[in-house]
Structures are given as structure tokens and as C-alpha cells.
N, C-alpha and C positions, 0 to 999 in steps of 0.2 A: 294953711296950705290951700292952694285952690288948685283948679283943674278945669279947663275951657269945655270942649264940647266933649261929652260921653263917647267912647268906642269901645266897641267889642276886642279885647285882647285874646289872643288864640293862647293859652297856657295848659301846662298837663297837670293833674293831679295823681297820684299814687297810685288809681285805682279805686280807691275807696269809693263805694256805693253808695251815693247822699241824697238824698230829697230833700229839694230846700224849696219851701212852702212858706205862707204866711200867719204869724204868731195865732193860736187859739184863745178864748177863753181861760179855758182851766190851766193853759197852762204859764199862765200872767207869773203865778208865786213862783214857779222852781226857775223859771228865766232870770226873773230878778233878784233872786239867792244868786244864780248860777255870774250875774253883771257884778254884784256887789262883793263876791269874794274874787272875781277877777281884779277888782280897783283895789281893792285890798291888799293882795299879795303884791299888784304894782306899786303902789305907795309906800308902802313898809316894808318894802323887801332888802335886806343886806345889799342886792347889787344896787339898790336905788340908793340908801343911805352914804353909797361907796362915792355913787358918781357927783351926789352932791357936797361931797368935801373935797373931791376935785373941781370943781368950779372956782372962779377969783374968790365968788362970798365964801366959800369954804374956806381958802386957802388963809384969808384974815381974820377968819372968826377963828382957826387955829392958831393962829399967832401972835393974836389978841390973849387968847387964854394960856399960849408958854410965857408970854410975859407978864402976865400977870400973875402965873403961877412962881418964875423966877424972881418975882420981888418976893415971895414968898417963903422959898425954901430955899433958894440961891445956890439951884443945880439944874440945871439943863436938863441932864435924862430926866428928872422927876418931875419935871416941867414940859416936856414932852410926853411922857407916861401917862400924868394926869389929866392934860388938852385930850390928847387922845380916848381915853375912858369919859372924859365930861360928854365930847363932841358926839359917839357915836348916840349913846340914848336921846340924846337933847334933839338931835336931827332926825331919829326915828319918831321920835316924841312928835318933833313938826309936823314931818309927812303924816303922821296920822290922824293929825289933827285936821290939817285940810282935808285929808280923806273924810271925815267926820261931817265936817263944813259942806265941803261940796254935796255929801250926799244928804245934808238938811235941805238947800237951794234946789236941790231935783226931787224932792220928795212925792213933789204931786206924780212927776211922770213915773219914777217908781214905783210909789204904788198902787197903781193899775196902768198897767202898761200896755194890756188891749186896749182898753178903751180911750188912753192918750192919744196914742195914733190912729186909732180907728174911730176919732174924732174930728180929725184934721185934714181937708180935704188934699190928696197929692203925697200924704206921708203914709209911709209902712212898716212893718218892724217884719223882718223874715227868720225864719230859724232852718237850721241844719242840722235833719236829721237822720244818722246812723243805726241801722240796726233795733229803732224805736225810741232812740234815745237822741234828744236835744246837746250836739257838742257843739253849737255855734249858732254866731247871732251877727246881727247887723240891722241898720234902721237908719231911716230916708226921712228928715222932715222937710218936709216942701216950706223954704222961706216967704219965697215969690213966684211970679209967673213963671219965671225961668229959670232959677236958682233952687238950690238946694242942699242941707247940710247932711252929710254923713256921720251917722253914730253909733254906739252902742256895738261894735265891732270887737267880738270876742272870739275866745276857742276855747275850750277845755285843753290843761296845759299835756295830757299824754294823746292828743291829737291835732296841737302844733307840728308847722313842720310836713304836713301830708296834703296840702292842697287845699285844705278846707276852706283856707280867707280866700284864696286865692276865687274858686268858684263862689263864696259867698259877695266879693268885691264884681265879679264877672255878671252876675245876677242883679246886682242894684242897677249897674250900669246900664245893662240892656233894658231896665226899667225905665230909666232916665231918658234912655235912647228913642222910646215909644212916647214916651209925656212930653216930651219939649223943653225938659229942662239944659238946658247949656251950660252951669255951672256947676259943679261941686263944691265944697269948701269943707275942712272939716277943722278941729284942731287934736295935734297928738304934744309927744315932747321928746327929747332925749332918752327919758328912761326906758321910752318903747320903740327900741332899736328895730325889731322884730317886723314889727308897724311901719315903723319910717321905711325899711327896705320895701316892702309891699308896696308902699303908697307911691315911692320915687318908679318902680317895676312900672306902674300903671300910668303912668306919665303926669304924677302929680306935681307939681314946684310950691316952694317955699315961698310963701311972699310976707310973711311976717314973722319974726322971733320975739319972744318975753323973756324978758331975765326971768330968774328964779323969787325974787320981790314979786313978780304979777301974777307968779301961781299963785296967789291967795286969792285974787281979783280974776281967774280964769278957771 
């Protein structure tokens, strides 16, 4: 997805009283526990598991396995019974595995996540914080003079839903808007519906799709 020039969106949030500041020191570890159980529960979650056997690869890989189970037992129900029980572990099994994968490829910026962007001149990593407590995250690495990718865009899941991306997406922006950057670009997917609504809200567009074969490569 990308997104032309930065502007300031006029949006409301709940109410909820936030200070969104930029990441400290100390507190690098509980940010990147608080990143790495969000990808988690995106990766391996039943509704993720669900939507990728909806998908065409889905739809053949289950009917790869009724017919291969019906040379087998030579009944239909039991041959749907079985694809079904094979598919769901097998497909959890993947997603986690990429989960796995990917967070070995980001290792470095993981673990130390001050000092990754507070290495890089133009990138920032911001947090949102309630009540003293870190529910949200987002981070800006500056690719080019004028470009820039958006990452790291989280919420604590019992304070989704209250504004939080909303002013945490409002905030990069207006960063963006001061530095010169013209571009945004980030990448999300399907299973982060929640995300896509946000991103399309702030007038981002789609300009490239991956089948589900290039999550491995993305």
C-alpha cells in the first residue's frame, strides 16, 4: 500500500487521555514482548487459520486431501471429516511457522529497538501512553529523502476500537508532514481487517497484492 503526500485527518477518539511520546531506553523489552505477542496472536489465530482455507490454495489443498482420503476409505463424510481435522493443524502449523521465520529476519531490529531507530537518521518508533501504561505503538523508518515506511503498528487487544491507531496514525503523519516526506508505503494483509479499514480511512490505496505462496518471501 502506499499513500502520496501526508495530511492531517480531523478524527475523534473516545475520549481517552493518551500521550504519545517517543520509545525510551528501558523500555525497548516490554514494547517488543508487547509487538511480538501481537504477531502472534495475528498468525495463529482460528480467524486467520479460517480465512486461509478460504482462499483458492485453501479450497485445493482440501480437496486434494477428500480425495485422497476417499481412495482410502471410500466415504465421502469420512473423507471430509478427515481433510478437515488434517487441514486445520497443518495451516496453524504454517502460520506459525512464518511467524517464527519472520521474527528470525527482524531480529536485529527487535532486539533493541531504541537503538535501531534511534540509529537511523529520519526514523522513529512512538508509543501510546495511558494511565502510565504503554497500549500502543507505531514507527516511521525513513527509506529515502522522501519516502518512508510505516511499521510496527500495534494496540493492546482491550483498547482496540477506542481511537488509539487512529491518533497514533494522526501523529506519524504530522511527522511526515514537518520532514518532507511525500510518501508512505507500508505492508499489511487480509487477516488484518481492523488495519486495512484504518489505512483505507486515511486515504491509503492498494498498489500491490501477494498471494498467500509470498507470505513466506514477505
Amino acid at each position: 500500500m502506499i499513500r502520496k503526500q501526508p495530511q492531517t485527518t480531523n478524527m475523534k477518539s473516545d475520549g481517552l487521555s493518551i500521550d504519545i511520546r517517543e520509545l525510551r531506553q528501558e523500555e525497548a523489552s516490554e514494547v517488543r514482548d508487547m509487538i511480538m505477542s501481537g504477531l502472534c496472536q495475528q498468525n495463529a489465530s482460528h480467524r486467520t487459520v479460517f480465512k486461509v482455507l478460504r482462499m483458492p490454495v485453501g479450497w485445493l489443498w482440501v480437496g486434494f486431501l477428500v480425495v485422497s482420503f476417499y481412495s482410502v476409505t471410500s466415504s465421502w463424510l469420512a473423507s471430509v471429516t478427515l481433510a478437515v481435522l488434517t487441514c486445520l493443524p497443518a495451516t496453524w502449523a504454517l502460520l506459525y511457522a512464518r511467524f517464527r521465520i519472520k521474527r528470525h529476519f527482524e531480529r536485529l531490529e527487535l532486539q533493541d529497538l531504541y537503538t535501531w531507530y534511534g540509529s537511523r537518521a529520519g526514523s522513529k518508533f512512538w508509543v501510546a501512553v495511558f494511565r502510565g501504561k504503554i497500549i500502543g505503538t507505531i514507527a516511521l523508518h525513513r527509506t529515502s529523502g522522501n519516502a518512508a515506511k510505516l511499521k510496527r503498528m500495534t494496540v493492546l487487544p482491550r483498547f482496540r476500537g477506542r481511537g488509539v491507531a487512529t491518533r497514533l496514525m494522526k501523529h506519524c503523519e504530522e511527522y511526515c508532514g514537518t520532514q518532507g516526506v511525500e510518501r508512505i508505503h507500508l505492508r499489511t494483509s487480509q487477516f488484518q481487517q481492523d488495519a486495512l479499514r484504518l489505512y483505507l480511512k486515511f486515504g491509503y490505496t492498494i498498489t500491490e497484492k501477494f498471494t498467500f505462496s509470498r507470505l513466506w518471501r514477505n
